[in-house]
C-alpha positions, 0 to 999 in steps of 0.5 A: 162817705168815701172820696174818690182819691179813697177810691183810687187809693183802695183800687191801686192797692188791690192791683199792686197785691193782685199783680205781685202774687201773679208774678210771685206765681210766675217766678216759682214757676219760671225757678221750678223750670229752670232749677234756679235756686235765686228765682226761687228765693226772689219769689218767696221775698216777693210773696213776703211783700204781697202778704204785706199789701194784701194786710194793709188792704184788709186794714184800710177795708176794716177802717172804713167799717162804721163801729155803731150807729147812734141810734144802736146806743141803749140809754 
């Protein structure tokens, strides 16, 4: 069973990864655009991070995964 601050913790996670690959994307765009060198580079640090977020999401998901059931056991 789940808490709500779980809940909330989990949600702000997804939006930080979410919000960071838009404006990754929107710097790789704006960098193209501008044929800025730093854009460019800033955009491939912040993906960097974004991978980071996104692994910790997947890590706190798999966490809360229940492994058996004690039923499941065979004696």
């Amino acid at each position: 069973m789940t808490s709500k601050i779980g809940d909330i913790k989990d949600r702000n996670l997804l939006i930080s990864m979410i919000l960071n690959f838009i404006i990754t994307a929107i710097e790789v765009i704006g960098g193209f655009l501008a044929g800025s060198l730093s854009l460019i580079s800033d955009a491939l640090h912040n993906f960097g991070d974004g991978v980071s977020v996104a692994s910790s999401y997947a890590a706190v998901k798999i966490s809360k995964k229940r492994t058996y059931r004690e039923d499941d056991i065979w004696i």
